[in-house]
C-alpha positions as CSV (number, residue, x, y, z in Angstrom):
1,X,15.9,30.0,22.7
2,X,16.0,26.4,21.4
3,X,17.2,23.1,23.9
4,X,20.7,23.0,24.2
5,X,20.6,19.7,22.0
6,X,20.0,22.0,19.3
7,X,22.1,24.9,19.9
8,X,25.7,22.9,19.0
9,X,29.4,23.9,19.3
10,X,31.6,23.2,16.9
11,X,33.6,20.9,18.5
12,X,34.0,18.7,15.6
13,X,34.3,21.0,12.1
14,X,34.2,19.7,8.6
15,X,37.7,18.7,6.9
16,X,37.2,18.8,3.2
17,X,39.0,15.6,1.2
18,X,39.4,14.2,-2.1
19,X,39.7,17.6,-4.1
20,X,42.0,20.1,-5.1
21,X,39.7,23.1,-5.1
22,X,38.7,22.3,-0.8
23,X,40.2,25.0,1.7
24,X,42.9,23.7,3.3
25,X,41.5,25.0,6.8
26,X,38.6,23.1,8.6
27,X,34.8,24.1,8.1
28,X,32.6,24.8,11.5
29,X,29.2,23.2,10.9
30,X,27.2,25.5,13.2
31,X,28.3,29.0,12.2
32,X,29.0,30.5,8.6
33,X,32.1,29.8,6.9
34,X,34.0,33.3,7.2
35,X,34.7,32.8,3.4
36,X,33.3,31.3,0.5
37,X,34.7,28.4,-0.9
38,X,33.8,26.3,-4.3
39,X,30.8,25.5,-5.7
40,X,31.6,22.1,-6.3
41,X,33.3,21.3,-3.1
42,X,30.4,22.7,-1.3
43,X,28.4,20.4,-3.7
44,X,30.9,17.5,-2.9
45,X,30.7,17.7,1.0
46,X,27.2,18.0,1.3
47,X,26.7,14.9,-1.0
48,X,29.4,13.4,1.6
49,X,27.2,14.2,4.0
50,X,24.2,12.5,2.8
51,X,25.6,9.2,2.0
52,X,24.4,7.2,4.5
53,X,20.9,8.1,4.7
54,X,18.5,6.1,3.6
55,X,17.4,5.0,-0.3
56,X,14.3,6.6,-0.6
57,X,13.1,4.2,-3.3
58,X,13.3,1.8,-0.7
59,X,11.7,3.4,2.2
60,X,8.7,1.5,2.8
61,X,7.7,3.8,5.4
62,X,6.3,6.8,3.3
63,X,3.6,7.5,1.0
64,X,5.3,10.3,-0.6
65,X,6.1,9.8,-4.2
66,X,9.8,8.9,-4.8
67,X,10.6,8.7,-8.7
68,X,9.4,11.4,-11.5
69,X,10.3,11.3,-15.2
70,X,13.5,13.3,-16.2
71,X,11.4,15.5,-18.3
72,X,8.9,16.1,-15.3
73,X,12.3,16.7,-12.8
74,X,14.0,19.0,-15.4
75,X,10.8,20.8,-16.1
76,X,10.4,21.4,-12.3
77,X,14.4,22.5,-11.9
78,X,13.3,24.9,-14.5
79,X,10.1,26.9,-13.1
80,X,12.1,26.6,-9.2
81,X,12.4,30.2,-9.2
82,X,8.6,30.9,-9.5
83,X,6.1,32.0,-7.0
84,X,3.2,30.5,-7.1
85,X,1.4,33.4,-5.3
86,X,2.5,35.7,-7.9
87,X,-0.5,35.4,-10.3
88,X,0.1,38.7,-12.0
89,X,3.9,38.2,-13.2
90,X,3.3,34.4,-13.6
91,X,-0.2,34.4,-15.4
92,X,0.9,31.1,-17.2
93,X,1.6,29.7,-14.2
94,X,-1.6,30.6,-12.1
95,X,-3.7,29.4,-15.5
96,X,-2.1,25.8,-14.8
97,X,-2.9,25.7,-11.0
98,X,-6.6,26.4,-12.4
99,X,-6.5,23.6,-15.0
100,X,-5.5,21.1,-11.9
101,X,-7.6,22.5,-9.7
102,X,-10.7,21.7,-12.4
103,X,-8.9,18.2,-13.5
104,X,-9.3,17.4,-9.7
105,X,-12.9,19.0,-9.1
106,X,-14.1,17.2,-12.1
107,X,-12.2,13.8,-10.4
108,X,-14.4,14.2,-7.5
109,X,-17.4,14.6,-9.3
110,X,-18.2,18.2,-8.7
111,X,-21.3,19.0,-10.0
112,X,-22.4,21.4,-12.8
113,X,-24.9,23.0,-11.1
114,X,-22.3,24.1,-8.0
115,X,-19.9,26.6,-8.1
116,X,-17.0,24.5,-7.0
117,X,-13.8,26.4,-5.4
118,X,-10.0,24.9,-4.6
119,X,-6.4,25.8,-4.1
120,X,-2.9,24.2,-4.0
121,X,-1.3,23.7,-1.1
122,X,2.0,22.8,0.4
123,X,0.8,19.6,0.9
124,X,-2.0,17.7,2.4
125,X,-1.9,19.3,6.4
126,X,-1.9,22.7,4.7
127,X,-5.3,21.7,3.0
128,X,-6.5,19.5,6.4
129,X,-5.9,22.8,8.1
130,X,-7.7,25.1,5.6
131,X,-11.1,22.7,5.4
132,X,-10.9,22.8,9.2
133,X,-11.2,26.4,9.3
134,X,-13.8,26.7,6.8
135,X,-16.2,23.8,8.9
136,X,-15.0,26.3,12.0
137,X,-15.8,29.4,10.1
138,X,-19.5,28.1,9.2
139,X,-20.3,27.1,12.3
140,X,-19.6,30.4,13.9
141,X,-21.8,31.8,11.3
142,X,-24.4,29.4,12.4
143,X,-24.1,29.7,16.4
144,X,-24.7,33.1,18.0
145,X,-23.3,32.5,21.1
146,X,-20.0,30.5,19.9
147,X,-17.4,32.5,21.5
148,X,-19.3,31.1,25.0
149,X,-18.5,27.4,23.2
150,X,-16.1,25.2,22.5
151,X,-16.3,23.4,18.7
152,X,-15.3,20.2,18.4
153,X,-14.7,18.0,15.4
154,X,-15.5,13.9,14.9
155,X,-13.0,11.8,13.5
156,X,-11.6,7.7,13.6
157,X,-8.3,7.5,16.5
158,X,-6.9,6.7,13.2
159,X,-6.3,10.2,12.4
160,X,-3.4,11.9,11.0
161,X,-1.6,14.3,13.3
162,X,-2.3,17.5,11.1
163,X,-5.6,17.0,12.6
164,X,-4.2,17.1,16.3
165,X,-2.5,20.3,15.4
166,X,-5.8,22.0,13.8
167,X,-7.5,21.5,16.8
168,X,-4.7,22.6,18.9
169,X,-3.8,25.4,16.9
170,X,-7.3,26.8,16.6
171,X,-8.7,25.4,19.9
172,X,-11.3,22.8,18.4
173,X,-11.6,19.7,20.7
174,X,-10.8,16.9,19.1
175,X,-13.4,13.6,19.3
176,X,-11.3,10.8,18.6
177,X,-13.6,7.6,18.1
178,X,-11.9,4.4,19.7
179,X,-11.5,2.0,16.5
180,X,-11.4,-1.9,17.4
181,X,-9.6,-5.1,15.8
182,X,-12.7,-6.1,13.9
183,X,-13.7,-2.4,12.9
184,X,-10.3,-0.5,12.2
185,X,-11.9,2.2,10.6
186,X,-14.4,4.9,11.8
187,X,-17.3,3.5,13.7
188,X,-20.3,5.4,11.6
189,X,-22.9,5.1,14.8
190,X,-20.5,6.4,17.4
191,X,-19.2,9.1,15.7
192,X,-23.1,10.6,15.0
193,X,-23.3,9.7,19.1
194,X,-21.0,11.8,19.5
195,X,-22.0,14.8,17.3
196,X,-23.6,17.6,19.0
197,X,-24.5,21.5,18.3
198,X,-21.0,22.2,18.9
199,X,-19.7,19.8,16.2
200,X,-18.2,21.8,13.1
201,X,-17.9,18.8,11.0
202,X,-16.9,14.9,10.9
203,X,-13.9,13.7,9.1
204,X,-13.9,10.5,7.1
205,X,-10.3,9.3,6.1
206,X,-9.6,7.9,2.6
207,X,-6.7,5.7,3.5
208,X,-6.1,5.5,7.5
209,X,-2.2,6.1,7.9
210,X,-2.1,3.7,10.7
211,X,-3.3,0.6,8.3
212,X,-4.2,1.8,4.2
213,X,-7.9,0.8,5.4
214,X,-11.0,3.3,3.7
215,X,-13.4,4.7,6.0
216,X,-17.3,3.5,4.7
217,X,-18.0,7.2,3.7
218,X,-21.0,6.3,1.9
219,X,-22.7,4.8,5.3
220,X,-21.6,8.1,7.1
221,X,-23.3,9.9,4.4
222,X,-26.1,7.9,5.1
223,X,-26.4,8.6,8.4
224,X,-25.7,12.1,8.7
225,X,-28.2,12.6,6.1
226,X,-30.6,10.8,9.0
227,X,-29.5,13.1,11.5
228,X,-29.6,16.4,9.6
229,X,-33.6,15.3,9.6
230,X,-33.7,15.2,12.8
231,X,-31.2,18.3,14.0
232,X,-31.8,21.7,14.8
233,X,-27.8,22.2,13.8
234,X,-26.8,20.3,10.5
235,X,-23.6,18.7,10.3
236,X,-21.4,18.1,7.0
237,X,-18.4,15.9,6.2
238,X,-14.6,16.3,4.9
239,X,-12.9,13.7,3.4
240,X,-9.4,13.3,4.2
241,X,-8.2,11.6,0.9
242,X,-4.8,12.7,1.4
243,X,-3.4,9.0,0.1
244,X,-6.9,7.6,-1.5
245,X,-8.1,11.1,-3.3
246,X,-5.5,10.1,-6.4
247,X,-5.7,6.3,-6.0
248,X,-9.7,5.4,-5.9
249,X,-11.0,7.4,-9.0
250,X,-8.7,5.8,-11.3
251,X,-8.8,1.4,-9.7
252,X,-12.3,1.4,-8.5
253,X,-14.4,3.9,-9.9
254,X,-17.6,2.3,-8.9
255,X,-16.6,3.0,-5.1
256,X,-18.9,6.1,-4.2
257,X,-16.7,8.6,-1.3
258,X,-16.8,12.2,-2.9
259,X,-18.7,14.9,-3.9
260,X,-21.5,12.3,-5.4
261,X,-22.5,12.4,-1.6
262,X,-24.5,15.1,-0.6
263,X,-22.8,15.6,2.4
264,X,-19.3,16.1,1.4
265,X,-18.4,19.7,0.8
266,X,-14.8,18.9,1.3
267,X,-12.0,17.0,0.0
268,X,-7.9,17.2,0.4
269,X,-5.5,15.1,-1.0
270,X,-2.0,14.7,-1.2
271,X,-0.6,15.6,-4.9
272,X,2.8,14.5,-3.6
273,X,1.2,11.0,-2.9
274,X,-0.4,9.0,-5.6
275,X,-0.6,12.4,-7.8
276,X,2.8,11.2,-8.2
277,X,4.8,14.9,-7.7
278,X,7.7,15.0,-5.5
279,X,6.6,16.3,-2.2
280,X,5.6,19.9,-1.9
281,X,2.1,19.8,-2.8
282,X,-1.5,19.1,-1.8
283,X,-5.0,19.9,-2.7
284,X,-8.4,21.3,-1.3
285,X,-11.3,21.2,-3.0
286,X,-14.9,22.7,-1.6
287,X,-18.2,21.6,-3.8
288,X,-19.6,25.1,-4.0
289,X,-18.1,28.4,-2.8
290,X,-21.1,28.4,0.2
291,X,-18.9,26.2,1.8
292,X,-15.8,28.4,2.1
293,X,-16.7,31.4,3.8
294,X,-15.2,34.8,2.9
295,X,-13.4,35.6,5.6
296,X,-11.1,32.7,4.7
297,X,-10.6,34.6,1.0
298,X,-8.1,37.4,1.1
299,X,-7.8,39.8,-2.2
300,X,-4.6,41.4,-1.8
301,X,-2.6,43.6,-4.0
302,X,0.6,42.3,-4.9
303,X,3.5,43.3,-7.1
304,X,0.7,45.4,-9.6
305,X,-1.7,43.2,-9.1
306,X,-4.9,41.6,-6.9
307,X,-4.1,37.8,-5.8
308,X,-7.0,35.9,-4.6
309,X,-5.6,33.8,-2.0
310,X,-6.7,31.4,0.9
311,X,-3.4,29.4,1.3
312,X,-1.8,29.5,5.0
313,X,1.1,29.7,3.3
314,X,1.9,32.7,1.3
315,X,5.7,32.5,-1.1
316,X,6.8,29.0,-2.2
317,X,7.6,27.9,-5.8
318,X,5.1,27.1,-8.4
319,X,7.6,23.7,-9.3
320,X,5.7,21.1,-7.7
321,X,2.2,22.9,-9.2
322,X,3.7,22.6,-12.4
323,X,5.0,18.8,-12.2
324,X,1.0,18.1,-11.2
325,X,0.0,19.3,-14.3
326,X,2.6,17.8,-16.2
327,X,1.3,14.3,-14.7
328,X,-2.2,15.2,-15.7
329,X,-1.2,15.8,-19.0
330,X,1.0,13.1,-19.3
331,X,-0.5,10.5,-18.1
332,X,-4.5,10.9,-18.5
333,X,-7.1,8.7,-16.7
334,X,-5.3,5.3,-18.7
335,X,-2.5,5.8,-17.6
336,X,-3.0,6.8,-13.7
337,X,-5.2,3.9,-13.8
338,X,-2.2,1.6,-15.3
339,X,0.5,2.6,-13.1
340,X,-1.9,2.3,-9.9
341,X,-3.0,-1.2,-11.2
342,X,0.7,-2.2,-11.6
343,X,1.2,-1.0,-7.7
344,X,-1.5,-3.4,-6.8
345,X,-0.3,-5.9,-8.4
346,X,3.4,-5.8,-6.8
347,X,1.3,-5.3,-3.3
348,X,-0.3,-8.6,-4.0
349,X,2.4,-10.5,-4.6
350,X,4.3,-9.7,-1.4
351,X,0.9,-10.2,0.6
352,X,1.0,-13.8,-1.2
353,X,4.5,-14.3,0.0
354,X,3.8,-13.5,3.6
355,X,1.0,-15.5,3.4
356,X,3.0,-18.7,2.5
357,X,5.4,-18.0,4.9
358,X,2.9,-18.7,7.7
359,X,4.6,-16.1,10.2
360,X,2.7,-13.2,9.9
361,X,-1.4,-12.1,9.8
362,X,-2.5,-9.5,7.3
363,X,-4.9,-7.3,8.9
364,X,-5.0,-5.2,5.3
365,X,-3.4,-6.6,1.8
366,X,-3.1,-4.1,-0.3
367,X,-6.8,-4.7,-2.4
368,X,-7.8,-0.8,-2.2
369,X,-4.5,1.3,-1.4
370,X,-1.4,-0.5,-1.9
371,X,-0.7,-0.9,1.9
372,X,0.0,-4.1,3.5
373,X,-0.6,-4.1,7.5
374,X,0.1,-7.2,9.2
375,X,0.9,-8.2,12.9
376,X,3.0,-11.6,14.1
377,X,1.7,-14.9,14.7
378,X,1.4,-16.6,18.3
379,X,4.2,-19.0,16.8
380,X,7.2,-16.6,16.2
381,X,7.1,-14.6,19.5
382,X,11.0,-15.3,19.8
383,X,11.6,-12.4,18.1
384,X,9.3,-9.4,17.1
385,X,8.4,-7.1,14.6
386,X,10.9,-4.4,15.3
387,X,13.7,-7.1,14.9
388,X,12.4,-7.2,11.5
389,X,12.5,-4.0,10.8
390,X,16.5,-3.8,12.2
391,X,17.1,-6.7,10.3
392,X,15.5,-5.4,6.8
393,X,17.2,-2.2,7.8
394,X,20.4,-4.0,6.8
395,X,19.9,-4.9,3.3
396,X,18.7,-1.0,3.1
397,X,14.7,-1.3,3.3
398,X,13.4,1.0,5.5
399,X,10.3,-0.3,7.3
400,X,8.4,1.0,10.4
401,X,6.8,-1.5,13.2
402,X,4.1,0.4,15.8
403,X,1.5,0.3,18.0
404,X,-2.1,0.9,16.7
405,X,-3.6,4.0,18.2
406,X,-5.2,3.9,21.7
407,X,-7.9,1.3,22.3
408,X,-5.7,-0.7,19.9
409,X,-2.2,0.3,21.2
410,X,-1.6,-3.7,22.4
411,X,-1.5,-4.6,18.3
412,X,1.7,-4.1,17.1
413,X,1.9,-3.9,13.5
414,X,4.1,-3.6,10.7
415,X,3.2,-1.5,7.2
416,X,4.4,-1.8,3.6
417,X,3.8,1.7,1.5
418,X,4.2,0.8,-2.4
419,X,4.5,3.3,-4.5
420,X,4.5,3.8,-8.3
421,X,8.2,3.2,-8.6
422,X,7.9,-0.1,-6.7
423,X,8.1,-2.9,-9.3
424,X,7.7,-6.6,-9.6
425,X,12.1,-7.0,-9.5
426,X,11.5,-4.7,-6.1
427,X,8.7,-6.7,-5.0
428,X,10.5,-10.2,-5.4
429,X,13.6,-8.5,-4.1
430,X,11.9,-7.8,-0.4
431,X,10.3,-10.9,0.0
432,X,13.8,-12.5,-0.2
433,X,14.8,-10.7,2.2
434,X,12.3,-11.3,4.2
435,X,12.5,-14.8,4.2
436,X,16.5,-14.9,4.8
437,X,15.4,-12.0,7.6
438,X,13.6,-14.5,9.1
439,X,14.9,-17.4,8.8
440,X,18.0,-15.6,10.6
441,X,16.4,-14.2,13.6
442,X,14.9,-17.7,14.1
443,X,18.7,-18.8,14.4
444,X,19.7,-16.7,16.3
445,X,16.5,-17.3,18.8
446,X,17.7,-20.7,18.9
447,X,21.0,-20.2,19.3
448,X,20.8,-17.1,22.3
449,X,18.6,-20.0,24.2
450,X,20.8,-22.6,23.5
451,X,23.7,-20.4,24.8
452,X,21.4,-19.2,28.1
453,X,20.7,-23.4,29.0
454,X,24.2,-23.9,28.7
455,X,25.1,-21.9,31.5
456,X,22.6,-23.7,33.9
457,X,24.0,-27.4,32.9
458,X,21.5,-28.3,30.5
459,X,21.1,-28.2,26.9
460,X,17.3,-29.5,24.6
């Protein structure tokens, strides 16, 4: 049974407004309606309901994309009723999930000479989850005695919590590696300290969520190509590319992370991220079908025909499959590359503006992923970070202010996500109201003081 918070009475029902085709007789909220009522009053009150959320072009807070094309939106409302997992009614449809799952392989630099293998996925945990279970999967094969073990997995504290859950879910310990305020990314030595004959695999992270910052996954190649020498028990890595896998082929090709290192047999990202598809979609890719074992590989028969399937997932509409491809082909390498390059740009501007304003400290500006992370100066402790945020809340940005993760949790920082829809107007727009943000909460610092020396006889 859920918590009572959860299980409400309908103490306060729904009285419909504004429209001749409502029921005259209040709605509960918690129960069914005992009758139907209008499609477009139903329509109506739920928009009702909705209108004070948040503007999600303005939410600064997620990485998931937040404008499409009207051709891409009505092609998706179109193919809704779908399922992807029905290959033999929908043959057109499977075909397409092939062609992205190639454009992608062929991203990453697959080679010719490897049999590469991938899938779509609701989104980026679903593929975190399936490469996890693959590296656990191949080390069982490898270790005779592994049900007298326990695996673990290597990873930066600046993990995403779909990780967590793997190793929760599928009891895996989790090695978090402590990251520190000059090396907030994976620190390559102590992670191989840390890897043992129990390790099923270390995770490098293509954009940490915590800050936008790259792990060096060329020097972890490096070195796990120097302890493989060395090791009775090879270990191989996954790259977590959830926000970078659709943002570093296209702005800085030269920077080597995928499968041009021989030890990556692994990659997700987030198709719903800088793919640019509404969320509802991720990819995993593995560099040659020797890295996905087959007992991850189901054949089933399904409504008259045989579905080759590794999803966790099994039902959900092709829609968002379909608005990936239609990116691809829309788009092409120019212009991925041009609407990432204009995100940069817009990043770079407000990192400029923050700069001049002498407040804050950058701790990442954007250059790689279009994430700006930055902490408070010494010099405006009257007032912090999280007063920002509730101030920018105001004017309708939606900006998030944490800790760092633990051996870092005394940094409080504040992050900027841009995405594609986020233009130079936008970018102009927030750093306005920034400034008046600030400028505001250093009045009213001054003036709760004031008020609080007042009331012992004194005034500055």
């Amino acid at each position: 049974m859920l918590h009572d918070k959860y299980c409400k009475k309908d103490t306060n029902p729904i009285y419909p407004a504004f429209c001749e085709s409502y029921p005259e007789a209040p709605l509960p909220k918690y129960e069914l309606p005992p009758d139907p009522i209008p499609a477009a009053a139903a329509a109506r009150l739920i928009r009702d309901e909705l209108m004070d959320e948040g503007n999600a072009r303005l939410n600064l807070a997620t990485f998931c994309q937040t404008f499409m094309e009207k051709d891409a939106t009505d092609l998706m409302s179109e193919t809704l009723a779908k399922n992807s997992i029905d290959k033999s009614e929908y043959p057109r449809t499977a075909e397409l999930e092939n062609r992205c799952v190639n454009i992608i392989a062929r991203l990453w630099h697959t080679s010719e000479s490897e049999n590469f293998i991938g899938t779509s996925t609701e989104g980026s945990s679903e593929a975190c989850m399936l490469c996890g279970l693959a590296m656990k999967f191949r080390w069982k094969k490898r270790t005779p005695d592994w049900r007298t073990r326990t695996p673990n997995l290597v990873i930066s504290s600046g993990y995403q919590v779909c990780w967590e859950k793997f190793c929760r879910y599928w009891d895996v310990e989790l090695r978090a590696i402590p990251m520190s305020r000059r090396c907030r990314r994976l620190p390559v030595q102590k992670a191989l300290e840390a890897c043992d004959a129990n390790t099923i695999g270390i995770v490098g992270i293509l954009g940490i969520t915590y800050t936008g910052e790259y792990d060096e996954i060329a020097l972890l190649d490096a070195e796990v190509s120097k302890y493989n020498q060395t090791s009775a028990t090879p270990i191989f890595i996954h790259v977590d590319a959830a926000s970078g896998g659709f943002f570093a082929p296209f702005v800085e090709p030269e920077l080597v992370w995928d499968f041009r290192l021989k030890n990556v047999v692994s990659i997700n990202a987030s198709g719903h991220k800088y793919g640019l598809v509404y969320p509802g979609v991720g990819w995993a890719i593995w560099r040659d079908r020797q890295f996905l074992p087959e007992e991850l590989i189901f054949r089933v028969s399904y409504l008259g025909g045989s579905v080759e399937t590794m999803a966790l997932n099994f039902s959900r509409s092709a829609s968002q499959i379909i608005g990936q491809y239609y990116n691809f082909l829309r788009f092409g390498r120019s212009g991925y590359e041009r609407i990432h390059r204009n995100t940069l740009r817009a990043a770079a501007y407000v990192a400029d503006r923050l700069d001049e304003m002498g407040r804050f400290d950058l701790l990442n500006r954007g250059e790689r992923l279009p994430v700006l992370c930055f902490t408070q100066k010494e010099t405006s402790a009257r007032w912090s970070l999280y007063d920002l945020s509730d101030r920018l809340r105001m004017r309708g940005w939606l900006v998030p202010t944490y800790p760092l993760p633990p051996s870092l949790e005394e940094c409080v920082v504040q992050r900027f996500v841009f995405r594609a829809d986020f233009g130079a107007h936008l970018a102009e727009e927030l750093t306005e109201d920034i400034a008046r943000a600030v400028e505001e909460l250093d009045s009213a610092a001054v003036g709760s003081r004031v008020k609080k020396n007042l009331r012992y006889g004194f005034t500055h």
